[in-house]
N, CA, C and O atoms as CSV, one atom per row, in Angstrom:
chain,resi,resn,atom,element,x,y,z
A,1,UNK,N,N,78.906,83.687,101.582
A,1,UNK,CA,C,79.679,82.901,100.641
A,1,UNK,C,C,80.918,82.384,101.361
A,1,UNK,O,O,81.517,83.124,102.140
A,2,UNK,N,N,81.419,80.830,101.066
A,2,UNK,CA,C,82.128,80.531,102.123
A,2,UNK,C,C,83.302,80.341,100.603
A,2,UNK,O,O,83.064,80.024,99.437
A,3,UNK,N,N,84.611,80.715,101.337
A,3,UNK,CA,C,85.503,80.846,100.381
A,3,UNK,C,C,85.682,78.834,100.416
A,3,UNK,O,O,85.325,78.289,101.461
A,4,UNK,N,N,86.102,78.134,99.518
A,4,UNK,CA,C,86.449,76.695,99.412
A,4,UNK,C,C,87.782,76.368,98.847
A,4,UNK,O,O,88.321,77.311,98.267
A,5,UNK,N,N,88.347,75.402,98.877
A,5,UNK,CA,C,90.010,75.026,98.219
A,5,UNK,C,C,89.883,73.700,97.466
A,5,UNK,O,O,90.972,73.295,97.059
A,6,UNK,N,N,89.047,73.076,97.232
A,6,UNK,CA,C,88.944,71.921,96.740
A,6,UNK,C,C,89.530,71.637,95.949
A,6,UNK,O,O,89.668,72.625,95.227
A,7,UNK,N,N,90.241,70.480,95.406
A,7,UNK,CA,C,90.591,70.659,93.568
A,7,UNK,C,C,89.604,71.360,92.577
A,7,UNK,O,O,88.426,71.150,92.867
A,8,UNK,N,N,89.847,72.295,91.259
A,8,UNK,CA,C,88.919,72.902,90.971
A,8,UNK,C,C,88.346,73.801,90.952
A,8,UNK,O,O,87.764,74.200,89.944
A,9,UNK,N,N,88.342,74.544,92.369
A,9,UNK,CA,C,87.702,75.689,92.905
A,9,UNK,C,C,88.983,76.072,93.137
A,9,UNK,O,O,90.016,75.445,93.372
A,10,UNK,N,N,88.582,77.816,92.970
A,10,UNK,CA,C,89.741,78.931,93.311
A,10,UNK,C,C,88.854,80.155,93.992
A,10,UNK,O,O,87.696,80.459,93.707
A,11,UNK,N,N,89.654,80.722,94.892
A,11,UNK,CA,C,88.384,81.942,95.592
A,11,UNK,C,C,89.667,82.713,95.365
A,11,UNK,O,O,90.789,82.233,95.530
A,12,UNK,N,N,89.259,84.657,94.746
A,12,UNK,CA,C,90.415,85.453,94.805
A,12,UNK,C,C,89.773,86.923,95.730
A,12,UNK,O,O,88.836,87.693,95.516
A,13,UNK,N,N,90.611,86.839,96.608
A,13,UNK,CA,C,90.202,88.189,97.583
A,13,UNK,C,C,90.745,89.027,97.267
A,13,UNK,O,O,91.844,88.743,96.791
A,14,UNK,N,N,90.441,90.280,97.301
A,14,UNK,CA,C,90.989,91.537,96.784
A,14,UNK,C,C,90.654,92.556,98.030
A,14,UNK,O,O,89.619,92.538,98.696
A,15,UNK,N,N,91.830,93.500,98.200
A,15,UNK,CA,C,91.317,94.803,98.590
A,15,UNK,C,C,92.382,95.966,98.023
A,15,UNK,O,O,93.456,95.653,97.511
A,16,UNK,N,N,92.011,97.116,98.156
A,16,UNK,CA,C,92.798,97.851,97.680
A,16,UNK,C,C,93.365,98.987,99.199
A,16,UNK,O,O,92.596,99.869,99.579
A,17,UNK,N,N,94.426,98.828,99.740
A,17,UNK,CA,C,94.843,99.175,100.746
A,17,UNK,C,C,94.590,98.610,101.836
A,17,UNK,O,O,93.913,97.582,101.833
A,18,UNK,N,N,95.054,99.131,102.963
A,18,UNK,CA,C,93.999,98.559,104.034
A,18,UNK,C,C,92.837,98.699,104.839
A,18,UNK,O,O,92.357,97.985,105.720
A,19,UNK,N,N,92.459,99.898,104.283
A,19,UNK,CA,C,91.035,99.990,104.445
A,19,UNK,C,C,89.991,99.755,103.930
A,19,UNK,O,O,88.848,99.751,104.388
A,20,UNK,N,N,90.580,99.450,102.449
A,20,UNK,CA,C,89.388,99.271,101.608
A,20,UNK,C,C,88.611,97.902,101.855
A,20,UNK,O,O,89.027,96.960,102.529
A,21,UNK,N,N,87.405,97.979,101.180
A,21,UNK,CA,C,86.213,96.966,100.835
A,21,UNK,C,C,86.864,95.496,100.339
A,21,UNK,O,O,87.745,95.472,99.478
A,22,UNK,N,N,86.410,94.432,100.886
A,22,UNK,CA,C,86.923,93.697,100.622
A,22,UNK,C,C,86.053,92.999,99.319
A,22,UNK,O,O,84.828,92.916,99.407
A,23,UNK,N,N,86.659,92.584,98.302
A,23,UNK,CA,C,86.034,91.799,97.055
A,23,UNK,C,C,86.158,90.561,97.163
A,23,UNK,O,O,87.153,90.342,97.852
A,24,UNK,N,N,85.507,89.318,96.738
A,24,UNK,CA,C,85.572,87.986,96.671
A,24,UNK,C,C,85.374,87.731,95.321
A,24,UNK,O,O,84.794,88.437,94.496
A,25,UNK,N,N,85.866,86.743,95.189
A,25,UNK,CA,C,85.331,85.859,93.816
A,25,UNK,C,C,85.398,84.566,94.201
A,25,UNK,O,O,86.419,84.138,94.738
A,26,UNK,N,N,84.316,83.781,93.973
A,26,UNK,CA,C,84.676,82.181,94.296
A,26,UNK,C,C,84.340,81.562,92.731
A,26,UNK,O,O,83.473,82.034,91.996
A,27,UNK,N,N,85.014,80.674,92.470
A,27,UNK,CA,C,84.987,80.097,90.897
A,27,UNK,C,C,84.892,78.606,91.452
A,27,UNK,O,O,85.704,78.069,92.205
A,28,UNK,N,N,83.636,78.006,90.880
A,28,UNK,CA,C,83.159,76.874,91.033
A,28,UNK,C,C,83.944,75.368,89.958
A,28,UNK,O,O,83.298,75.301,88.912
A,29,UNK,N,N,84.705,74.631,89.984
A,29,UNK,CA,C,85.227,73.265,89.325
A,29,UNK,C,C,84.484,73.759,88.289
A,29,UNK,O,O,85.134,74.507,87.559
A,30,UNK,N,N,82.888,73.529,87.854
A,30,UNK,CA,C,82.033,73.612,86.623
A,30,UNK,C,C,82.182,74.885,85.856
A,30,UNK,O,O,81.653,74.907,84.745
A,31,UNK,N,N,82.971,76.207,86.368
A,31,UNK,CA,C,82.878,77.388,85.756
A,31,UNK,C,C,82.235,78.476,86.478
A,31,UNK,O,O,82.752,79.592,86.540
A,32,UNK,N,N,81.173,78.199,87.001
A,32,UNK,CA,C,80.121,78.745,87.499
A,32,UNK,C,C,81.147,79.900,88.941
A,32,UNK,O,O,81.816,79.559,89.916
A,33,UNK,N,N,80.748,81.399,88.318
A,33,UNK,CA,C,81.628,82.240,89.237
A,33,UNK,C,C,80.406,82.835,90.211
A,33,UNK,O,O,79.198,82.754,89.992
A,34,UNK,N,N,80.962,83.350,91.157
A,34,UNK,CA,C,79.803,84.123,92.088
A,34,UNK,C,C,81.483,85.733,92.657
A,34,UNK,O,O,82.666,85.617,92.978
A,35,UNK,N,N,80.556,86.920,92.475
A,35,UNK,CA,C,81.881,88.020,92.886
A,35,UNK,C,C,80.888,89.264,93.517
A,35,UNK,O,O,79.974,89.918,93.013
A,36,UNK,N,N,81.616,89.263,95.069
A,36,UNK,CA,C,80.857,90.165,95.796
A,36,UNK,C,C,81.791,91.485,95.148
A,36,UNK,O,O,82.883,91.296,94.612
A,37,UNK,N,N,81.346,92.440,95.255
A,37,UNK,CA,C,81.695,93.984,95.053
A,37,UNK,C,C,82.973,94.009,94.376
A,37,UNK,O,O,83.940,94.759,94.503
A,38,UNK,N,N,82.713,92.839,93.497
A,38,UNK,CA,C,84.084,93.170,92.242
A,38,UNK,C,C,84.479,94.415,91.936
A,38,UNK,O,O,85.654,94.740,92.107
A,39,UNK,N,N,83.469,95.362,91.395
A,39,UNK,CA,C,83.979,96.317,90.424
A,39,UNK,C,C,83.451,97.907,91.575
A,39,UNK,O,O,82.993,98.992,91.215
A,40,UNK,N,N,83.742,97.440,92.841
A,40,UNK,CA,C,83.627,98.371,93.934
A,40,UNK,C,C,82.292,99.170,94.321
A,40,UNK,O,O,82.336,100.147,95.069
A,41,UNK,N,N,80.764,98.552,93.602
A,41,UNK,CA,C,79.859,98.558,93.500
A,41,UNK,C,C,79.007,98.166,94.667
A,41,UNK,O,O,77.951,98.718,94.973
A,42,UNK,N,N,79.528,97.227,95.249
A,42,UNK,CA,C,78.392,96.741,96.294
A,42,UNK,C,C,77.808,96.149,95.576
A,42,UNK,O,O,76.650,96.358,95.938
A,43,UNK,N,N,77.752,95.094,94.214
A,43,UNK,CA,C,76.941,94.748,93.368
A,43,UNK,C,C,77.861,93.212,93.833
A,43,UNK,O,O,79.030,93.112,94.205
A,44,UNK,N,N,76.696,92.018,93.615
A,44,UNK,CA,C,76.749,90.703,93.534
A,44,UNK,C,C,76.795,90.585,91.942
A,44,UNK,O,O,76.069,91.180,91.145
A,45,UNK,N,N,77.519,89.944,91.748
A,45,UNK,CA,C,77.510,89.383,90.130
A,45,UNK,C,C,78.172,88.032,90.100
A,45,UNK,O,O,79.054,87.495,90.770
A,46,UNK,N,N,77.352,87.647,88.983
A,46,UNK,CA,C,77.194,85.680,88.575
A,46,UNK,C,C,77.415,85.285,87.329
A,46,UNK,O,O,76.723,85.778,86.438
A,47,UNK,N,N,77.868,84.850,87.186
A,47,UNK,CA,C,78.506,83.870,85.566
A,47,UNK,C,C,78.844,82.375,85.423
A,47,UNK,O,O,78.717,81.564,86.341
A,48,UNK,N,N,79.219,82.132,84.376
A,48,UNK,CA,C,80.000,81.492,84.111
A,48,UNK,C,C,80.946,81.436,83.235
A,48,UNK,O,O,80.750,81.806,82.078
A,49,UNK,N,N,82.812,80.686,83.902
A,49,UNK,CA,C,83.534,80.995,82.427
A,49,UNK,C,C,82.952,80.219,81.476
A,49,UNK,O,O,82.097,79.428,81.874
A,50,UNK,N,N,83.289,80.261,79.942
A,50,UNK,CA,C,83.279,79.511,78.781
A,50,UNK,C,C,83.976,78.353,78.781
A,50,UNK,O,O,85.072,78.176,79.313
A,51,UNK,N,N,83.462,77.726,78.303
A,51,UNK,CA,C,84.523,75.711,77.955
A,51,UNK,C,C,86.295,76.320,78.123
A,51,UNK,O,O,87.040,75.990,79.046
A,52,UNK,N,N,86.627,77.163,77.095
A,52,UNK,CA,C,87.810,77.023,77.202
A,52,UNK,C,C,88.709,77.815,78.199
A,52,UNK,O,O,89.937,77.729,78.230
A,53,UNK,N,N,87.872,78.669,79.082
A,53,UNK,CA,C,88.386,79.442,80.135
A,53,UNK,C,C,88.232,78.356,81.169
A,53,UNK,O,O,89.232,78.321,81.886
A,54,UNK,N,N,87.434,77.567,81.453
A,54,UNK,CA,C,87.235,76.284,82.676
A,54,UNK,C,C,88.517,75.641,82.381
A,54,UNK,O,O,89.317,75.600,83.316
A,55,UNK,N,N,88.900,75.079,81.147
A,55,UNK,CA,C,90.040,74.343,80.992
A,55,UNK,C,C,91.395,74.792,81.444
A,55,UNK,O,O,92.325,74.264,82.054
A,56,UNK,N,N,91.120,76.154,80.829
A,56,UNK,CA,C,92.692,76.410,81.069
A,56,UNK,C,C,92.754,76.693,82.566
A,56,UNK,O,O,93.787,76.500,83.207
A,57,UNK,N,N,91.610,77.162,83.118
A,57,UNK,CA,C,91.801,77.489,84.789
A,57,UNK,C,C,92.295,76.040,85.597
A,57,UNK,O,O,93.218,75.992,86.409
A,58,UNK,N,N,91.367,74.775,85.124
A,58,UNK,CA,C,92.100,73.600,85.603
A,58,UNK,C,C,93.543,73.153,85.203
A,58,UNK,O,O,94.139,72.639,86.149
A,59,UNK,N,N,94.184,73.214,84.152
A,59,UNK,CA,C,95.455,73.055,83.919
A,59,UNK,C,C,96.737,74.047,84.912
A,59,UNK,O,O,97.722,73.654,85.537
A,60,UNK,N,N,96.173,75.457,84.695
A,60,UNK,CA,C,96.597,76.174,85.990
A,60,UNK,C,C,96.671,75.844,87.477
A,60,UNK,O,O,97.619,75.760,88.258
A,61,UNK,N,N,95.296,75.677,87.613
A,61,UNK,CA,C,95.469,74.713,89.061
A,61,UNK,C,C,96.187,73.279,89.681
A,61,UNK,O,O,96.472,73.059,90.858
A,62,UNK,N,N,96.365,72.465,88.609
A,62,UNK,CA,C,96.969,71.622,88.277
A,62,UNK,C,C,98.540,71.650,88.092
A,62,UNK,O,O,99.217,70.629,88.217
A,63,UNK,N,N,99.042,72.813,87.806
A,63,UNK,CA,C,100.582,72.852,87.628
A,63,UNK,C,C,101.346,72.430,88.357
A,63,UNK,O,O,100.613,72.328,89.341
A,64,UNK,N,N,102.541,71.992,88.762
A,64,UNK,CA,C,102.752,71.665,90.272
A,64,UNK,C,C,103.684,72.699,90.650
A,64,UNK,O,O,104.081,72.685,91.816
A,65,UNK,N,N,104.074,73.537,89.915
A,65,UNK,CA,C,104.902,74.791,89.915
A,65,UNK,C,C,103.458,75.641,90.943
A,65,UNK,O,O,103.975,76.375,91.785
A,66,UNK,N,N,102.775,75.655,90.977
A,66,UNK,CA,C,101.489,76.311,92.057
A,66,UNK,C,C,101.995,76.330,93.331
A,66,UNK,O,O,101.959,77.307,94.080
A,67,UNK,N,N,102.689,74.749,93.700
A,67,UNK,CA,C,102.718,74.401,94.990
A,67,UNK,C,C,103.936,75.132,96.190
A,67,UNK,O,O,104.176,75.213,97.395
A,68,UNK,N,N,104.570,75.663,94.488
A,68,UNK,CA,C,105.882,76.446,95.205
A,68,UNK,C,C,105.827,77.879,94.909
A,68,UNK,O,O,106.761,78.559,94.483
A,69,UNK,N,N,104.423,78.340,95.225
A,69,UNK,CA,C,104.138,79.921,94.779
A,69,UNK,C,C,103.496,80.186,96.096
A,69,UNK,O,O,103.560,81.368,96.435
A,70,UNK,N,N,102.965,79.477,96.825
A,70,UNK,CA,C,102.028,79.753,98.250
A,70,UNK,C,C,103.148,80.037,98.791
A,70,UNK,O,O,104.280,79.555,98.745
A,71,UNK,N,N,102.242,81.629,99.755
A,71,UNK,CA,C,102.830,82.554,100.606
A,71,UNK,C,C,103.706,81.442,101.551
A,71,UNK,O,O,104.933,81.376,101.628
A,72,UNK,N,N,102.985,80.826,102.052
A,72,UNK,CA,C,104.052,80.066,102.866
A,72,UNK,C,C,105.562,79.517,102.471
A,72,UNK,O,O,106.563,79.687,103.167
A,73,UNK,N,N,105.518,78.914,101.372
A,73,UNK,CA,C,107.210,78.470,100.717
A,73,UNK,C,C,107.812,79.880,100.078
A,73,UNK,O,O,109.041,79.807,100.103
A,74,UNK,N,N,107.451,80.883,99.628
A,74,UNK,CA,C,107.848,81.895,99.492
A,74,UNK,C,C,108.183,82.845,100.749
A,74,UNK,O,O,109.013,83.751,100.681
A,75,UNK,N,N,107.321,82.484,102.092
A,75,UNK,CA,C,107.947,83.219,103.316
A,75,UNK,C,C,107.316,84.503,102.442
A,75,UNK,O,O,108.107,85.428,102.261
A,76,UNK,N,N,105.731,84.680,101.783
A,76,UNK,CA,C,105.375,86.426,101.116
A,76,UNK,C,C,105.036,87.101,102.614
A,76,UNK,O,O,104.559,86.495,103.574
A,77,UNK,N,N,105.512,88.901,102.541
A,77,UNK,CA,C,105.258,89.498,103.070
A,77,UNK,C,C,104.949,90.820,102.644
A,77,UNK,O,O,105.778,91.696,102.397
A,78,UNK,N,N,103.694,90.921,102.571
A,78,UNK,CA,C,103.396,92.073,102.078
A,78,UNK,C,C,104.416,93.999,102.276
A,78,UNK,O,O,104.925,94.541,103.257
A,79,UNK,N,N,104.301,94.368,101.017
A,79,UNK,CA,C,105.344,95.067,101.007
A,79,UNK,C,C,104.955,96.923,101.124
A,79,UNK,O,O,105.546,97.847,101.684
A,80,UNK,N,N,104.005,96.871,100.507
A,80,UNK,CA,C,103.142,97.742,99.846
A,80,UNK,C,C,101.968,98.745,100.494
A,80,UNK,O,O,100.830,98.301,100.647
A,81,UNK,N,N,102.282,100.033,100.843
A,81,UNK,CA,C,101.024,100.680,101.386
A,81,UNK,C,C,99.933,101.285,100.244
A,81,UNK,O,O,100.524,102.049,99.481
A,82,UNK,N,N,98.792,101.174,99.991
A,82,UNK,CA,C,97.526,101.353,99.401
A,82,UNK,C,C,98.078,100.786,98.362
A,82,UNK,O,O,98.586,101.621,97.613
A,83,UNK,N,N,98.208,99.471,97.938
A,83,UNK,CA,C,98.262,98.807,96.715
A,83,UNK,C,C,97.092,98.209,96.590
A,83,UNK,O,O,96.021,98.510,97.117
A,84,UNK,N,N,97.370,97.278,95.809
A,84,UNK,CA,C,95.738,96.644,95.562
A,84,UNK,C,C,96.302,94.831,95.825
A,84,UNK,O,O,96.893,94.126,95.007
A,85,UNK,N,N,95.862,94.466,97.250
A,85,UNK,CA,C,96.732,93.084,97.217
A,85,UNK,C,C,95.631,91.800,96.709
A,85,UNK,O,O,94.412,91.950,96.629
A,86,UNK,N,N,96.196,90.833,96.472
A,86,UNK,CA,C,95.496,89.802,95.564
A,86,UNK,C,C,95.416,88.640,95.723
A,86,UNK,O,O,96.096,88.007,94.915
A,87,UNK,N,N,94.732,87.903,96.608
A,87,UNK,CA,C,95.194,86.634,97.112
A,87,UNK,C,C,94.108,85.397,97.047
A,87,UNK,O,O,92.994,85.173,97.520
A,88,UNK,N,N,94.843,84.870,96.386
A,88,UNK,CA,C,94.137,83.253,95.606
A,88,UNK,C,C,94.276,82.256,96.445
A,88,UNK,O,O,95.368,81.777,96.748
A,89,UNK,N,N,92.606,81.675,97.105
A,89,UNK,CA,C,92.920,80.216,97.873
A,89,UNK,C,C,93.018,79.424,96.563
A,89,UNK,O,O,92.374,79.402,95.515
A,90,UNK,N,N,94.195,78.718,97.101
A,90,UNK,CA,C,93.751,77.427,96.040
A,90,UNK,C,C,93.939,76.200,96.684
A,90,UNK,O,O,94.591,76.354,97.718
A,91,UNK,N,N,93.467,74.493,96.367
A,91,UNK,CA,C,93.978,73.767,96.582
A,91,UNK,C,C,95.086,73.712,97.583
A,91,UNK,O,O,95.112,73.546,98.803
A,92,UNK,N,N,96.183,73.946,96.472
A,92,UNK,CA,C,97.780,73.898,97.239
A,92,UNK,C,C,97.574,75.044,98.619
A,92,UNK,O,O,98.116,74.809,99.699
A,93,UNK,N,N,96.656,76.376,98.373
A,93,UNK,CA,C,97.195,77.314,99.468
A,93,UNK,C,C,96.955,78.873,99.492
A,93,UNK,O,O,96.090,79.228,98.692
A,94,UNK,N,N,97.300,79.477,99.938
A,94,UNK,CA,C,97.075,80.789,99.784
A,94,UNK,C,C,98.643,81.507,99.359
A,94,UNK,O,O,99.750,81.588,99.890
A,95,UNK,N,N,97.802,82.096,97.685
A,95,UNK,CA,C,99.115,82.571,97.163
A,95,UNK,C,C,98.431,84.337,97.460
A,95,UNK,O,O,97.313,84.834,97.592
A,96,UNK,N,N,99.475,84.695,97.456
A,96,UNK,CA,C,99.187,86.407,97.993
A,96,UNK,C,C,100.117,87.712,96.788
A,96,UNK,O,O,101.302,87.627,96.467
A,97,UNK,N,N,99.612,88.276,96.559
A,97,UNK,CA,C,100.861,89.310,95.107
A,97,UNK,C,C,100.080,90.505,95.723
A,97,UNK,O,O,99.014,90.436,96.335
A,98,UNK,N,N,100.865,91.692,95.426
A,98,UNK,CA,C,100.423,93.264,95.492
A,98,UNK,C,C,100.730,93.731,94.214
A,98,UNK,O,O,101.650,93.189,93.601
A,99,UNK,N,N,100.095,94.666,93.708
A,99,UNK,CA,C,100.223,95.312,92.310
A,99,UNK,C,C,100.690,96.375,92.608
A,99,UNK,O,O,100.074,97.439,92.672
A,100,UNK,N,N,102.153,96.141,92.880
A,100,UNK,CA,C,103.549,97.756,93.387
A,100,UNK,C,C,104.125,97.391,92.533
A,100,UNK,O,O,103.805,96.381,91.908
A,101,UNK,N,N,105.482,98.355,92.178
A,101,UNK,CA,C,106.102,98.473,91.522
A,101,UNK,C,C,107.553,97.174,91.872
A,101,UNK,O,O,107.494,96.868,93.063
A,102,UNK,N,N,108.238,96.738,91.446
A,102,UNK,CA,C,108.998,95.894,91.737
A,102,UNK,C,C,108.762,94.726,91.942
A,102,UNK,O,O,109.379,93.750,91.517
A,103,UNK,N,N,107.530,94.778,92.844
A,103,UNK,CA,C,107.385,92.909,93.412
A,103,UNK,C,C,106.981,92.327,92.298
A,103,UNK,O,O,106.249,92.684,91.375
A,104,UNK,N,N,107.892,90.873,92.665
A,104,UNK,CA,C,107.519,89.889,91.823
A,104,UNK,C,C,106.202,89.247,91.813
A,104,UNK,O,O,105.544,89.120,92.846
A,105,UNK,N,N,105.810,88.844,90.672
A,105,UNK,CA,C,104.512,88.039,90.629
A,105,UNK,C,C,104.729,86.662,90.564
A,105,UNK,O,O,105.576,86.430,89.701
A,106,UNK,N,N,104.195,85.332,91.284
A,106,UNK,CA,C,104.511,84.252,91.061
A,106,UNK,C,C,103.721,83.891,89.879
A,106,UNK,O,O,102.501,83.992,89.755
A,107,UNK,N,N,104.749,83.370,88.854
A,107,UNK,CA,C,103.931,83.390,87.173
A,107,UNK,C,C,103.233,82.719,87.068
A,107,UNK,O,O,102.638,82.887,86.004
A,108,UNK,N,N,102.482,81.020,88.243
A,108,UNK,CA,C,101.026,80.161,87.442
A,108,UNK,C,C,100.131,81.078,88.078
A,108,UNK,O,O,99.128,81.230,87.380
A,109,UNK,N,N,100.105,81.805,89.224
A,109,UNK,CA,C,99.579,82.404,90.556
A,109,UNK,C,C,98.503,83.533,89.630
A,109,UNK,O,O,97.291,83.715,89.747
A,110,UNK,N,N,99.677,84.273,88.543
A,110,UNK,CA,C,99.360,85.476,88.295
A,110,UNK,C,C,98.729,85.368,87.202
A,110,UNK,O,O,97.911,86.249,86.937
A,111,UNK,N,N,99.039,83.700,85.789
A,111,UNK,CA,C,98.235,83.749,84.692
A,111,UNK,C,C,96.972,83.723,85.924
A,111,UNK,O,O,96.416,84.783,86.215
A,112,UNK,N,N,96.655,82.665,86.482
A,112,UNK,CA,C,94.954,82.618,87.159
A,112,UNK,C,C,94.338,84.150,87.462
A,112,UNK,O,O,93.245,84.645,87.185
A,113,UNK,N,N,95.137,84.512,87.929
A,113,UNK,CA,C,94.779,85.759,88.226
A,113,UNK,C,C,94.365,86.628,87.174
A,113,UNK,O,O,93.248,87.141,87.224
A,114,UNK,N,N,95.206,86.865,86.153
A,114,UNK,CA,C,94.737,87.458,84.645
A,114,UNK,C,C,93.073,86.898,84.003
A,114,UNK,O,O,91.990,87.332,83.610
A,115,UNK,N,N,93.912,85.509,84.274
A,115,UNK,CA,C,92.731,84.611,83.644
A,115,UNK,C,C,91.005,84.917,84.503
A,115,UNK,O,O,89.926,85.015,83.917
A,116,UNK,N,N,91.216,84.995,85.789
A,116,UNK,CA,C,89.609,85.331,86.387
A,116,UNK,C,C,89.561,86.975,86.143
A,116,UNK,O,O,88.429,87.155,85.693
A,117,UNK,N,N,90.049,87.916,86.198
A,117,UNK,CA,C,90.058,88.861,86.012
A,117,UNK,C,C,89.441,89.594,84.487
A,117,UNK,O,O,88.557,90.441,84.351
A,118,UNK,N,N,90.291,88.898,83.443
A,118,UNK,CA,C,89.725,89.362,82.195
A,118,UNK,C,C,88.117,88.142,81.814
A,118,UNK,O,O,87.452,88.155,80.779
A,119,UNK,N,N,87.965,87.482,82.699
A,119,UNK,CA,C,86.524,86.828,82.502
A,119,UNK,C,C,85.062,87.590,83.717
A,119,UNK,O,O,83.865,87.513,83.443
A,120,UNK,N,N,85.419,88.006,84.510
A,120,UNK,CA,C,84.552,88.407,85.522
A,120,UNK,C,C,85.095,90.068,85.460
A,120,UNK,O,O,86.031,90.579,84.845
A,121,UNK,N,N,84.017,90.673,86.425
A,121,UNK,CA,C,84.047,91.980,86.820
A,121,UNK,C,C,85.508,92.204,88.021
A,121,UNK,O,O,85.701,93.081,88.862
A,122,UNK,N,N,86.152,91.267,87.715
A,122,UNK,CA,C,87.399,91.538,89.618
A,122,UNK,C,C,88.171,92.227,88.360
A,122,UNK,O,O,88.008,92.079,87.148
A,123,UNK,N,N,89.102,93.061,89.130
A,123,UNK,CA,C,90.153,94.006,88.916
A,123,UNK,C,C,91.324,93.114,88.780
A,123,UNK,O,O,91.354,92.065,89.423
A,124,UNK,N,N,91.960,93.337,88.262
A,124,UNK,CA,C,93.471,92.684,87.746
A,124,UNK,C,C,95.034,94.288,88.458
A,124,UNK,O,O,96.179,94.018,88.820
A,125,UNK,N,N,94.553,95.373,88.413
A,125,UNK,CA,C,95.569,96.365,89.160
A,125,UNK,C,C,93.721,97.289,89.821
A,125,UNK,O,O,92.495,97.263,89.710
A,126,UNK,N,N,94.903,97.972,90.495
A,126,UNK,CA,C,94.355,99.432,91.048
A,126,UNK,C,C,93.789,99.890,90.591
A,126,UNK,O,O,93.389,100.975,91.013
């Protein structure tokens, strides 16, 4: 599975520390999700979101507040030993968050993040 950035498409990598298994999710423009070892299974799983989960994921992607959440204009540096870190290609870039105590979440970065999380098998914390 090749992660993509297109308008539309969002891929969210997950691991939990640094040793752990790495998870993918790639979310297709049409809805259509594909998620390697989401739920720490070694299991492939396939969906699609619903009409109104596609929408709101494009309006998200679309924000232009996005463009100033990638690790790069933020200068992110991971902070965190065995957290669970979380990092969304998108379009604009690679936005990156850890689920520790204190760090900030960049807020369009993190609805997407909620948003693929409570629709697919990927983890949203630890």
């Amino acid at each position: 599975m090749t992660a993509s950035s297109g308008a539309g498409r969002v891929s969210l990598v997950q691991r939990l520390g640094q040793d752990g298994p790495l998870r993918s999710l790639n979310v297709e423009p049409n809805g259509r999700w594909e998620c390697d070892d989401c739920a720490g299974d070694g299991v492939t799983s396939t969906g699609t979101l619903d009409p109104e989960q596609v929408g709101r994921l494009h309006g998200l992607l679309a924000d232009p507040r996005l463009a100033g959440e990638t690790d790069q204009v933020r200068q992110y540096r991971a902070t965190c030993i065995d957290a669970l870190t979380s990092s969304l290609l998108t379009s604009v870039g690679l936005i990156t968050s850890q689920d520790c105590p204190g760090e900030e979440r960049p807020p369009v970065a993190y609805e997407i993040l909620l948003l693929l999380t409570q629709a697919t098998p990927a983890e949203p914390t630890a």
